[in-house]
mmCIF file of the N, C-alpha and C atoms, coordinates in Angstrom:
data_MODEL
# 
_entry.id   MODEL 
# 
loop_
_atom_site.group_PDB 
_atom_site.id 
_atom_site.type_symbol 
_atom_site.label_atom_id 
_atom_site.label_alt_id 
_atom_site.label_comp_id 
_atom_site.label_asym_id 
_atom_site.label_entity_id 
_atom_site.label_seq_id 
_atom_site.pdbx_PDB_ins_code 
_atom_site.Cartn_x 
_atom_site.Cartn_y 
_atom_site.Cartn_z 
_atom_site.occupancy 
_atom_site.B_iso_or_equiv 
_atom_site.pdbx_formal_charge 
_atom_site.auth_seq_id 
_atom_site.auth_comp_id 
_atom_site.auth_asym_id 
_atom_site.auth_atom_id 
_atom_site.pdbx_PDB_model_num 
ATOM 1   N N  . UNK A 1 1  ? 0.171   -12.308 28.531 1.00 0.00 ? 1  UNK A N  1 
ATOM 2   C CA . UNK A 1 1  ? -0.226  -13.174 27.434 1.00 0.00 ? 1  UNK A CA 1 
ATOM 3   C C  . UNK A 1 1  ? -0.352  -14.585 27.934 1.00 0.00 ? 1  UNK A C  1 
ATOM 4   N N  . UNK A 1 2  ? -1.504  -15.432 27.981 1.00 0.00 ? 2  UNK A N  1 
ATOM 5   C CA . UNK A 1 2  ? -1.593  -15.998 28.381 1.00 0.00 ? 2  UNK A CA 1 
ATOM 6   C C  . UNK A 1 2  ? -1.372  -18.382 27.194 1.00 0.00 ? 2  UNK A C  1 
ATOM 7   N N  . UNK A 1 3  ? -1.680  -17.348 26.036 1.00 0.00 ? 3  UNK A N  1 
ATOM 8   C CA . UNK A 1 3  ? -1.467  -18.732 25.040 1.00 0.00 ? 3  UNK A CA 1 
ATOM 9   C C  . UNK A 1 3  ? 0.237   -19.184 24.456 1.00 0.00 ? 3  UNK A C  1 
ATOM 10  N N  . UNK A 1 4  ? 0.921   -18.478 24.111 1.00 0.00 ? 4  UNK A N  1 
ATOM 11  C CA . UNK A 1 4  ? 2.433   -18.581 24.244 1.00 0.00 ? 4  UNK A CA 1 
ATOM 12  C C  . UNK A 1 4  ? 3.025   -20.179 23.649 1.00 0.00 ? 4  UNK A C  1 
ATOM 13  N N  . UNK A 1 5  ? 2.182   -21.075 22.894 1.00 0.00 ? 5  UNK A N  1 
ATOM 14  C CA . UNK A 1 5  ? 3.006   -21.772 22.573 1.00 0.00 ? 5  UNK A CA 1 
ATOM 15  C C  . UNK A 1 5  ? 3.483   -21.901 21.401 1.00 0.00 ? 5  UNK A C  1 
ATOM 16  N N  . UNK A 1 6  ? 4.794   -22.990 20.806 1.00 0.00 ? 6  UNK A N  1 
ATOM 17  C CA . UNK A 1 6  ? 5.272   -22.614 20.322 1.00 0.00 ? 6  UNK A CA 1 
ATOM 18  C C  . UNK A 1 6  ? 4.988   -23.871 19.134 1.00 0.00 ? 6  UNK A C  1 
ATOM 19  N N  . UNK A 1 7  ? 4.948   -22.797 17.663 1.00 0.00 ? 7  UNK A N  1 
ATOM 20  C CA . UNK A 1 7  ? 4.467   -24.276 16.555 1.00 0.00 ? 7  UNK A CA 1 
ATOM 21  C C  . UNK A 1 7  ? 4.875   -23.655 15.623 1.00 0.00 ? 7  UNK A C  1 
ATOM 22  N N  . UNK A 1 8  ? 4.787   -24.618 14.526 1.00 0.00 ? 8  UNK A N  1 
ATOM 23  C CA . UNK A 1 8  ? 5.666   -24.509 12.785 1.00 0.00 ? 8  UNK A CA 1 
ATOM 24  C C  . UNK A 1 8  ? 4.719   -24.432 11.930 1.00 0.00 ? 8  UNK A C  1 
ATOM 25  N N  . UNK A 1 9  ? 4.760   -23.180 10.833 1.00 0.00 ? 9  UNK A N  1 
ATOM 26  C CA . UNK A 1 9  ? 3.470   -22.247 10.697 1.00 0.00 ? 9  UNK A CA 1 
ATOM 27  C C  . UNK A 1 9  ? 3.640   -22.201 9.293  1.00 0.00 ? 9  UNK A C  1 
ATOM 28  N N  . UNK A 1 10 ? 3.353   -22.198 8.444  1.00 0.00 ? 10 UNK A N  1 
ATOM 29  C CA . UNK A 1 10 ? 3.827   -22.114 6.735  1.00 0.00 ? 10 UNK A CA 1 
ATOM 30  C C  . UNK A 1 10 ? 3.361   -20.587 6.700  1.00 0.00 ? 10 UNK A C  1 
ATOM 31  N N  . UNK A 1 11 ? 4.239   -19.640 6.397  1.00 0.00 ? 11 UNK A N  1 
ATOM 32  C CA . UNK A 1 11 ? 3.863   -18.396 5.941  1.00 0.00 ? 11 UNK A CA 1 
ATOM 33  C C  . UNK A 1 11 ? 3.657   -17.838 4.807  1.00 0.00 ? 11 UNK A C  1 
ATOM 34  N N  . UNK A 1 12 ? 3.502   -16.293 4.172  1.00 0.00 ? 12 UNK A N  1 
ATOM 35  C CA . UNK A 1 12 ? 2.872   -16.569 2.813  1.00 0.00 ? 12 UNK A CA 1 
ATOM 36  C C  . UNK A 1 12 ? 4.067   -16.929 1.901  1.00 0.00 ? 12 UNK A C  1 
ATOM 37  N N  . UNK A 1 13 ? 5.222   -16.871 2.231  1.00 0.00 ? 13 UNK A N  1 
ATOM 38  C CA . UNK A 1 13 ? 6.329   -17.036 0.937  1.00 0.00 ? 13 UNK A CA 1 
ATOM 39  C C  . UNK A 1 13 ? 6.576   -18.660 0.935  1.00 0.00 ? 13 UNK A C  1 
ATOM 40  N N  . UNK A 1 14 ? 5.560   -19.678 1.745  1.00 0.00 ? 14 UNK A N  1 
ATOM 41  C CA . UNK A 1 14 ? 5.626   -20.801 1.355  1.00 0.00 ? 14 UNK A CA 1 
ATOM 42  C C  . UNK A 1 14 ? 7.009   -21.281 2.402  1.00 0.00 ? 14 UNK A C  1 
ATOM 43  N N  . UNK A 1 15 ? 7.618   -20.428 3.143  1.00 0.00 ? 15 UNK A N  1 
ATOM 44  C CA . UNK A 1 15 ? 8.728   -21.088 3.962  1.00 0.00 ? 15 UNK A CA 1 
ATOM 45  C C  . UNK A 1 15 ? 7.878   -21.472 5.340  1.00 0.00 ? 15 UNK A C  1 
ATOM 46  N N  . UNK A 1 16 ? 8.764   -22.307 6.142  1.00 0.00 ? 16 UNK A N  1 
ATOM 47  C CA . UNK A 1 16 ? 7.963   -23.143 7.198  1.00 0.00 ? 16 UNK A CA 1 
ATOM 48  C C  . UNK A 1 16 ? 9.017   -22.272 8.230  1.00 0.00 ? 16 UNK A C  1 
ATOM 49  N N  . UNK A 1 17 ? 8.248   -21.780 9.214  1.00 0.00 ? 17 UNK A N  1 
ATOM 50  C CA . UNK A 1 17 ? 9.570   -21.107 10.766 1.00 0.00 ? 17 UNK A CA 1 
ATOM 51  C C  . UNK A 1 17 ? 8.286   -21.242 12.031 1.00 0.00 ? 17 UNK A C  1 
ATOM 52  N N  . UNK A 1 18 ? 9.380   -21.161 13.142 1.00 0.00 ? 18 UNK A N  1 
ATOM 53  C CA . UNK A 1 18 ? 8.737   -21.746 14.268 1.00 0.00 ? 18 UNK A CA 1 
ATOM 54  C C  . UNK A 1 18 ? 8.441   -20.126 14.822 1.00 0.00 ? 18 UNK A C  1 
ATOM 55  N N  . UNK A 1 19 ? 7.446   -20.287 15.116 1.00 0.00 ? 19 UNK A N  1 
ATOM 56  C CA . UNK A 1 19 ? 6.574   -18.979 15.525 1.00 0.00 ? 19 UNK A CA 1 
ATOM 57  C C  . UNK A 1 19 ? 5.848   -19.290 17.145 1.00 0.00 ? 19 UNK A C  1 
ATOM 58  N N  . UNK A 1 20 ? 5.594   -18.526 17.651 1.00 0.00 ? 20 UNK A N  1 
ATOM 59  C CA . UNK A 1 20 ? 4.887   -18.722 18.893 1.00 0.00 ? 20 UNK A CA 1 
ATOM 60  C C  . UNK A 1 20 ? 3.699   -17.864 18.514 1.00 0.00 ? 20 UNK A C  1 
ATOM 61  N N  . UNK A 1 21 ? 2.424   -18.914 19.170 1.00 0.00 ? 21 UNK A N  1 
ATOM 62  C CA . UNK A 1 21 ? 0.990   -18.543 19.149 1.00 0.00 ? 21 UNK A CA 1 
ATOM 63  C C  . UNK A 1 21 ? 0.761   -17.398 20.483 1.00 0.00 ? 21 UNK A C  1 
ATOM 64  N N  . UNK A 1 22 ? 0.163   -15.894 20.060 1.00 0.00 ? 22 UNK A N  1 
ATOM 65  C CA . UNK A 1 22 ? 0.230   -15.066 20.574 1.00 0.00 ? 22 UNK A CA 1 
ATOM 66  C C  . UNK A 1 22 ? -1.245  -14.206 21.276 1.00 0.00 ? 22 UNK A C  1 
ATOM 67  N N  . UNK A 1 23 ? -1.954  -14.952 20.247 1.00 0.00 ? 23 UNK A N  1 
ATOM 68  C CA . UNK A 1 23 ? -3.954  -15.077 20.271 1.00 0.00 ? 23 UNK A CA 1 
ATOM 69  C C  . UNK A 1 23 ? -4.410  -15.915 19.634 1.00 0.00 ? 23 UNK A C  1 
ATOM 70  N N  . UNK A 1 24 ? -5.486  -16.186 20.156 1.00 0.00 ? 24 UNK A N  1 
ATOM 71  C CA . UNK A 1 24 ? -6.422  -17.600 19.000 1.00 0.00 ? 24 UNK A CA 1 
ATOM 72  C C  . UNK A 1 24 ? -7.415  -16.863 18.615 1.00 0.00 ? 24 UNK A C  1 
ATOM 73  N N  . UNK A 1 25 ? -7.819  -16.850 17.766 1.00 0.00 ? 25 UNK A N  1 
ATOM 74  C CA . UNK A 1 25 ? -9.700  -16.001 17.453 1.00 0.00 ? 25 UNK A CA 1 
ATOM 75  C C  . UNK A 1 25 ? -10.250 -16.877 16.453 1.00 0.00 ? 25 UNK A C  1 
ATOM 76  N N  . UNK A 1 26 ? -11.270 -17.721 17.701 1.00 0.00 ? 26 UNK A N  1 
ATOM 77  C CA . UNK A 1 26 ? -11.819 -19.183 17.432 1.00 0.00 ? 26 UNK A CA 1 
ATOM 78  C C  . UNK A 1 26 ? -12.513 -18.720 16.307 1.00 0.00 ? 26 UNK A C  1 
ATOM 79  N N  . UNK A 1 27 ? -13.399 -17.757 16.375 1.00 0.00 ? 27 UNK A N  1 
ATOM 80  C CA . UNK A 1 27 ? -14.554 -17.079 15.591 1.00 0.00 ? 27 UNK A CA 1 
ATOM 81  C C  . UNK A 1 27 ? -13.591 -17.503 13.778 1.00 0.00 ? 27 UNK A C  1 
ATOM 82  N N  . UNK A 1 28 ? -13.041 -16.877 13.633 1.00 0.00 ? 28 UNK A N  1 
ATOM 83  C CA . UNK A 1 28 ? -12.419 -16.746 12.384 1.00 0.00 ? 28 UNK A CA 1 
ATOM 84  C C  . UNK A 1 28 ? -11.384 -17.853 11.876 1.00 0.00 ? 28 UNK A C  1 
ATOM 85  N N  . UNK A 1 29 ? -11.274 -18.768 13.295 1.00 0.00 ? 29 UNK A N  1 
ATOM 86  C CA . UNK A 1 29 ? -10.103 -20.030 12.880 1.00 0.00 ? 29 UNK A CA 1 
ATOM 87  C C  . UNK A 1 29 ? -8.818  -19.472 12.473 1.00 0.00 ? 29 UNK A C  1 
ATOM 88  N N  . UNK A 1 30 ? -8.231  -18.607 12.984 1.00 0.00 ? 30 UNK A N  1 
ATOM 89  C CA . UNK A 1 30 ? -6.828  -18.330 13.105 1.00 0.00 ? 30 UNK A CA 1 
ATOM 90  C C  . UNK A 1 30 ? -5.871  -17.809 14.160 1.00 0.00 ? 30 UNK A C  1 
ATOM 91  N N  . UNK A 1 31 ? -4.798  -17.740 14.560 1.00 0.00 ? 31 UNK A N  1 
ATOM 92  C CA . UNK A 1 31 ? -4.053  -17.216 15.475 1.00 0.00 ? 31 UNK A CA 1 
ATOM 93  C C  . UNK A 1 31 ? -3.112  -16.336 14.821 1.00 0.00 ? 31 UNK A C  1 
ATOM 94  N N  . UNK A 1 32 ? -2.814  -15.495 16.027 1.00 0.00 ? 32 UNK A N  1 
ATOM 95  C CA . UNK A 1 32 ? -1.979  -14.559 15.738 1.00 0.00 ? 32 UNK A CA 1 
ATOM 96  C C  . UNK A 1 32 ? -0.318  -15.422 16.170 1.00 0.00 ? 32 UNK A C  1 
ATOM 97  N N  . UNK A 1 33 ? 0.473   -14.626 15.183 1.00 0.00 ? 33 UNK A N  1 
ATOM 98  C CA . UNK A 1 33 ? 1.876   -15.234 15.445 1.00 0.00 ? 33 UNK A CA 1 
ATOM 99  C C  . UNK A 1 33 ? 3.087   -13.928 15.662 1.00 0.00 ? 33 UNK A C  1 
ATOM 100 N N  . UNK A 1 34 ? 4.156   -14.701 16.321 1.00 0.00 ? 34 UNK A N  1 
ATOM 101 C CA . UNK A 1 34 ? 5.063   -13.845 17.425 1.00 0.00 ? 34 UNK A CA 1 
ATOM 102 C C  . UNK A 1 34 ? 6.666   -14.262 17.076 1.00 0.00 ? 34 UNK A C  1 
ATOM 103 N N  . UNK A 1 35 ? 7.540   -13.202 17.358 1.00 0.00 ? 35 UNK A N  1 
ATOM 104 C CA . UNK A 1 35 ? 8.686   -14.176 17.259 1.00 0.00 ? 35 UNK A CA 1 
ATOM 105 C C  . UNK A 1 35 ? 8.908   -14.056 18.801 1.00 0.00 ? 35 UNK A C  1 
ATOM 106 N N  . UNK A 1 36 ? 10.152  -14.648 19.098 1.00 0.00 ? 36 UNK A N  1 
ATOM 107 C CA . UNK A 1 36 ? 10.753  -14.774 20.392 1.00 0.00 ? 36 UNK A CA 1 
ATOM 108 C C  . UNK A 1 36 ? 11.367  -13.411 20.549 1.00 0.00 ? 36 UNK A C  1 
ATOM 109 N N  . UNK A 1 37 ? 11.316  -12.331 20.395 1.00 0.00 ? 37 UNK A N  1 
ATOM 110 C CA . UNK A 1 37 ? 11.401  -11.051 20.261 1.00 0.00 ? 37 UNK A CA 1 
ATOM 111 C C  . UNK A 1 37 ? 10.268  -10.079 20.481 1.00 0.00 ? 37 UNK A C  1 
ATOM 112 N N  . UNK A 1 38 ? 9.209   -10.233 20.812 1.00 0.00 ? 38 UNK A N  1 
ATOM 113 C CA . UNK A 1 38 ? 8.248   -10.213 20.989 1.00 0.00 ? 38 UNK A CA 1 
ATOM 114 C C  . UNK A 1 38 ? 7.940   -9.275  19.796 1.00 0.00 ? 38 UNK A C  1 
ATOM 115 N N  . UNK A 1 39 ? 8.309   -9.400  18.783 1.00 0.00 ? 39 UNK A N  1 
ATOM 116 C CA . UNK A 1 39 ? 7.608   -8.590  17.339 1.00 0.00 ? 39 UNK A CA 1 
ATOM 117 C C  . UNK A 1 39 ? 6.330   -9.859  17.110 1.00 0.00 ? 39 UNK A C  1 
ATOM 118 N N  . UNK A 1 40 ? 5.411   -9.292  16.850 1.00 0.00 ? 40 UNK A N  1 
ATOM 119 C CA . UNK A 1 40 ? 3.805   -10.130 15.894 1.00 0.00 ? 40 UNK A CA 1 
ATOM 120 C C  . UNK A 1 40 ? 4.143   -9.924  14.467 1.00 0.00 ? 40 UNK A C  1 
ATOM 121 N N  . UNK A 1 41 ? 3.930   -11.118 13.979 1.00 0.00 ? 41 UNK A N  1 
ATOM 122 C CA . UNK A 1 41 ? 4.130   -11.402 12.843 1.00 0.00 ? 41 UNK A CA 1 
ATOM 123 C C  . UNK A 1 41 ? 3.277   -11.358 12.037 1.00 0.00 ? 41 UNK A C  1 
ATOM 124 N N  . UNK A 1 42 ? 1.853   -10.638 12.943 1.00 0.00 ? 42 UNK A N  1 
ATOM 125 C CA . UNK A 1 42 ? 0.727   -11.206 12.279 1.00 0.00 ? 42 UNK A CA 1 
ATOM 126 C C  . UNK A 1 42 ? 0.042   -12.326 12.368 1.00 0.00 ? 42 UNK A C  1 
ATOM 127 N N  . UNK A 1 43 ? -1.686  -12.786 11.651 1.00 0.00 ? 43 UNK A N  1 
ATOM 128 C CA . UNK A 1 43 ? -2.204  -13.876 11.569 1.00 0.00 ? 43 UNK A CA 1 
ATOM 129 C C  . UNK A 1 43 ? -2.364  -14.802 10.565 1.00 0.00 ? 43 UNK A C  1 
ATOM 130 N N  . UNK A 1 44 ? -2.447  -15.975 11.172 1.00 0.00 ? 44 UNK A N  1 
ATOM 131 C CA . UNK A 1 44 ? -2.436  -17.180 9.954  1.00 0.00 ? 44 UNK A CA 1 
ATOM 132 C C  . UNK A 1 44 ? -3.833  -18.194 10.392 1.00 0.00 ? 44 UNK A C  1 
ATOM 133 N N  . UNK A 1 45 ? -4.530  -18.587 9.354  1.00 0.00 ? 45 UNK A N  1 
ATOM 134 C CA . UNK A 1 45 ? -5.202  -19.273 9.514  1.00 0.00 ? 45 UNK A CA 1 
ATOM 135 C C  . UNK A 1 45 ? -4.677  -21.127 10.086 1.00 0.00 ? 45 UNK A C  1 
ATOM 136 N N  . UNK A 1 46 ? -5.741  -21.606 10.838 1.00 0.00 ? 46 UNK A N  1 
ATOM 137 C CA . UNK A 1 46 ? -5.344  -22.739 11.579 1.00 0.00 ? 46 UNK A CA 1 
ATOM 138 C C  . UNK A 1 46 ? -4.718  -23.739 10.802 1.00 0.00 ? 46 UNK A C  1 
ATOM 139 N N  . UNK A 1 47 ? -4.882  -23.416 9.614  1.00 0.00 ? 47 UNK A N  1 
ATOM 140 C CA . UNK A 1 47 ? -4.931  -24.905 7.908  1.00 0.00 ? 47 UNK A CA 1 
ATOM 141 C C  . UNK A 1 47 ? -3.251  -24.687 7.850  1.00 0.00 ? 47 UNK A C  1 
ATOM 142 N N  . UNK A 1 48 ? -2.664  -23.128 8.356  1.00 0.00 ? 48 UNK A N  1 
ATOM 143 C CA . UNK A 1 48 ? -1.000  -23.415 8.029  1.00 0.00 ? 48 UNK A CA 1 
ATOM 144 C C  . UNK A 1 48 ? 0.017   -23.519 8.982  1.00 0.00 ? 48 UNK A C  1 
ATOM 145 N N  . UNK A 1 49 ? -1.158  -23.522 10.279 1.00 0.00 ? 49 UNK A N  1 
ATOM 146 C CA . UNK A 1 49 ? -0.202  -24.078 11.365 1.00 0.00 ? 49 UNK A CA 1 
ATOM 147 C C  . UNK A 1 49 ? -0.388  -25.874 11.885 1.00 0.00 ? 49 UNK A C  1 
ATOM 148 N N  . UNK A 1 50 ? 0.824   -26.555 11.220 1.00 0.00 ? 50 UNK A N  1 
ATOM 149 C CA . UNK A 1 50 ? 0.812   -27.773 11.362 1.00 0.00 ? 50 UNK A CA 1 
ATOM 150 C C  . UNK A 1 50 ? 1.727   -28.499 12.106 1.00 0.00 ? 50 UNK A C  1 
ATOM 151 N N  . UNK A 1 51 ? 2.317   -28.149 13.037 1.00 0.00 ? 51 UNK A N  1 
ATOM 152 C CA . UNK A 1 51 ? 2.830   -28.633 13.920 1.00 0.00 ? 51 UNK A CA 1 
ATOM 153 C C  . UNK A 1 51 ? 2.542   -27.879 15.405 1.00 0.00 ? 51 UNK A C  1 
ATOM 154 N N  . UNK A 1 52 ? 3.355   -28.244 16.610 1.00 0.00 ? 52 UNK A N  1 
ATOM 155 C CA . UNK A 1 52 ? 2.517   -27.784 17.937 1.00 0.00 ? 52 UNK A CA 1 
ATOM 156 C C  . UNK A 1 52 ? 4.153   -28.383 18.778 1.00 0.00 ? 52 UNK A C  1 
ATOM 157 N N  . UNK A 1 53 ? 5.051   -28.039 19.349 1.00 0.00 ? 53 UNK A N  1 
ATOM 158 C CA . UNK A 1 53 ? 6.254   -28.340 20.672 1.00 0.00 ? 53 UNK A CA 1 
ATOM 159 C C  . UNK A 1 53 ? 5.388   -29.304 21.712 1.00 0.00 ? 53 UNK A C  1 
ATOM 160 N N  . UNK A 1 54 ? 5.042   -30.139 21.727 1.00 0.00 ? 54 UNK A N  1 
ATOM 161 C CA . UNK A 1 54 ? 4.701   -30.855 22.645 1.00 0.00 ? 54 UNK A CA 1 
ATOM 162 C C  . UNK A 1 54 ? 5.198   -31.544 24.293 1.00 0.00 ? 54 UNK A C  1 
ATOM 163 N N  . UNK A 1 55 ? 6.964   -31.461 23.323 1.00 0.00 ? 55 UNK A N  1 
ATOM 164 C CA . UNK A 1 55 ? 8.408   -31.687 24.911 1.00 0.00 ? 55 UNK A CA 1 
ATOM 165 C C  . UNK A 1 55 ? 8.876   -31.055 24.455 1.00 0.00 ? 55 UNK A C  1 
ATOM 166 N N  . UNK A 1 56 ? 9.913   -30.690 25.451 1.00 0.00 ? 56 UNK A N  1 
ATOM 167 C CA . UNK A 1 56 ? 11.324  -29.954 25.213 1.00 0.00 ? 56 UNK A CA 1 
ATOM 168 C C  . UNK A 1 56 ? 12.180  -30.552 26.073 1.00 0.00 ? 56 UNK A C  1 
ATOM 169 N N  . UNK A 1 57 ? 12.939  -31.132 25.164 1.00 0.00 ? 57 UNK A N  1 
ATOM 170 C CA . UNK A 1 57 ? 14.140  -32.154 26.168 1.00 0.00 ? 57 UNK A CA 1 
ATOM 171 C C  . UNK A 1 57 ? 13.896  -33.068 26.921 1.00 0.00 ? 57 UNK A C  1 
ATOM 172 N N  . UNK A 1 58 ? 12.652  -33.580 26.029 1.00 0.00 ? 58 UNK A N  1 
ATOM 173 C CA . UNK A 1 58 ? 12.015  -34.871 26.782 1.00 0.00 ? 58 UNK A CA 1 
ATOM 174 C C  . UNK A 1 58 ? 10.966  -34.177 27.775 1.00 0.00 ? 58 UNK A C  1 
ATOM 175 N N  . UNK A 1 59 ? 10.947  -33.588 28.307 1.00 0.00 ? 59 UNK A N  1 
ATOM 176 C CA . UNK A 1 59 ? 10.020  -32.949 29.300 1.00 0.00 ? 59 UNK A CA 1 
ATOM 177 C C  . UNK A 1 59 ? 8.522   -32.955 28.883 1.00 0.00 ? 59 UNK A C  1 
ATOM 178 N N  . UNK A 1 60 ? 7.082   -33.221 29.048 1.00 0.00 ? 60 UNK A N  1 
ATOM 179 C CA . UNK A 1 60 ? 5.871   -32.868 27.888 1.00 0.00 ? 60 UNK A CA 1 
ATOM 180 C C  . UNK A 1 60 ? 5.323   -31.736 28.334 1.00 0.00 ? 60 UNK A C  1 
ATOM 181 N N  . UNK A 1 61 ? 5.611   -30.626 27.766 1.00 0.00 ? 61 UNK A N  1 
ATOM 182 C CA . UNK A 1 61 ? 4.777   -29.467 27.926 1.00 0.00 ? 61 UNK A CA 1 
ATOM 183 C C  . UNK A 1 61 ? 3.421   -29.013 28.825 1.00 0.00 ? 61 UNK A C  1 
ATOM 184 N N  . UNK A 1 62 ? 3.660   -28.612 29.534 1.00 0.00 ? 62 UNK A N  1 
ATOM 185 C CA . UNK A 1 62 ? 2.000   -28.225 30.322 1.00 0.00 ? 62 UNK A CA 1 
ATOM 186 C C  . UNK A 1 62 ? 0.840   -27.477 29.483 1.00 0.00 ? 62 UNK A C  1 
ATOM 187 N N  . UNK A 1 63 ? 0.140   -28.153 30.065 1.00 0.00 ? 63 UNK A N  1 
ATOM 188 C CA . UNK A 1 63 ? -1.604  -28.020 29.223 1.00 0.00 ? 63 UNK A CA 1 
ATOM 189 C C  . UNK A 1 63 ? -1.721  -28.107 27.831 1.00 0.00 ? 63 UNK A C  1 
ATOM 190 N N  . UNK A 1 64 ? -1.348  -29.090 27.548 1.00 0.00 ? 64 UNK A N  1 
ATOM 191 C CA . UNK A 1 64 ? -1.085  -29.348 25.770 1.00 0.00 ? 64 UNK A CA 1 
ATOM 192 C C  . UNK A 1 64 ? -2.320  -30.112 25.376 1.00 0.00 ? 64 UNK A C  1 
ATOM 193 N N  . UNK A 1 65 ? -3.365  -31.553 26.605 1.00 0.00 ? 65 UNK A N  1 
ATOM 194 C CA . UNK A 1 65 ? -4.393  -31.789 26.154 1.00 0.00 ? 65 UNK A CA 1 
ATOM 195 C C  . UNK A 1 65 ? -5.169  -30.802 25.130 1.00 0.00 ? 65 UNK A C  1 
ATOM 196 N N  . UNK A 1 66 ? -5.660  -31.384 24.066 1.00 0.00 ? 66 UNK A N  1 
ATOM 197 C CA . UNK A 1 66 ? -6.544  -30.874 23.538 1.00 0.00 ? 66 UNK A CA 1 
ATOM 198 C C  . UNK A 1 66 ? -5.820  -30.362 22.390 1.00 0.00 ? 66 UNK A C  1 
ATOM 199 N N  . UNK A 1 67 ? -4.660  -30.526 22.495 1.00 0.00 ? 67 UNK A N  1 
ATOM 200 C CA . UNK A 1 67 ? -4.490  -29.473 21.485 1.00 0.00 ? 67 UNK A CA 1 
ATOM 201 C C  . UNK A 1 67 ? -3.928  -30.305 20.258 1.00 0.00 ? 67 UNK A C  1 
ATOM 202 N N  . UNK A 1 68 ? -3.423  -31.373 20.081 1.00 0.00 ? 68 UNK A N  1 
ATOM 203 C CA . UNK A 1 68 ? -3.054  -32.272 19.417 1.00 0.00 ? 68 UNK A CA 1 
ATOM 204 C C  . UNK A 1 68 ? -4.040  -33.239 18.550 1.00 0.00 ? 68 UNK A C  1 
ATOM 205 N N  . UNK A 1 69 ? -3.757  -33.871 17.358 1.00 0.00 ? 69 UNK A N  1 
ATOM 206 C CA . UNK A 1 69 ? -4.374  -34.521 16.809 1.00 0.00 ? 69 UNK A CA 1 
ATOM 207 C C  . UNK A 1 69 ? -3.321  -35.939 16.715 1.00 0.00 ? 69 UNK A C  1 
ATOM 208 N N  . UNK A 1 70 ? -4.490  -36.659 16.683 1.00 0.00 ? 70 UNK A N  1 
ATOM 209 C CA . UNK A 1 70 ? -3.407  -38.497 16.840 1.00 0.00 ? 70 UNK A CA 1 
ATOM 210 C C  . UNK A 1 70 ? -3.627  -38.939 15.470 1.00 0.00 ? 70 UNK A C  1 
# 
């Protein structure tokens, strides 16, 4: 698996949990989501994933260009 990062996703019961991105499918504007267990949680459209791990412990994440909005 090559996309693996990790972001805060509003799911359908309206609660917010940190999920890891597991596929993107540009075509349709959504990703598939994962826990750290490797169970899929299923897909969510891009509109309810609103956050993105950018550091961890101060560190800035590799290959994150692009993926952020300022």
């Amino acid at each position: 698996m090559g996309v693996m990062e990790a972001v805060a996703a509003r799911v359908a019961a309206g609660t917010t949990y940190l999920h890891l991105i597991s596929a993107v499918d540009h075509a349709r504007q959504r990703v598939r989501i994962s826990n750290n267990r490797g169970r899929v949680n299923g897909w969510t459209t891009h509109a309810r994933v609103y956050g993105i791990c950018t550091a961890v412990a101060g560190h800035p994440r590799p290959r994150i260009e692009g993926k952020t909005r300022s």
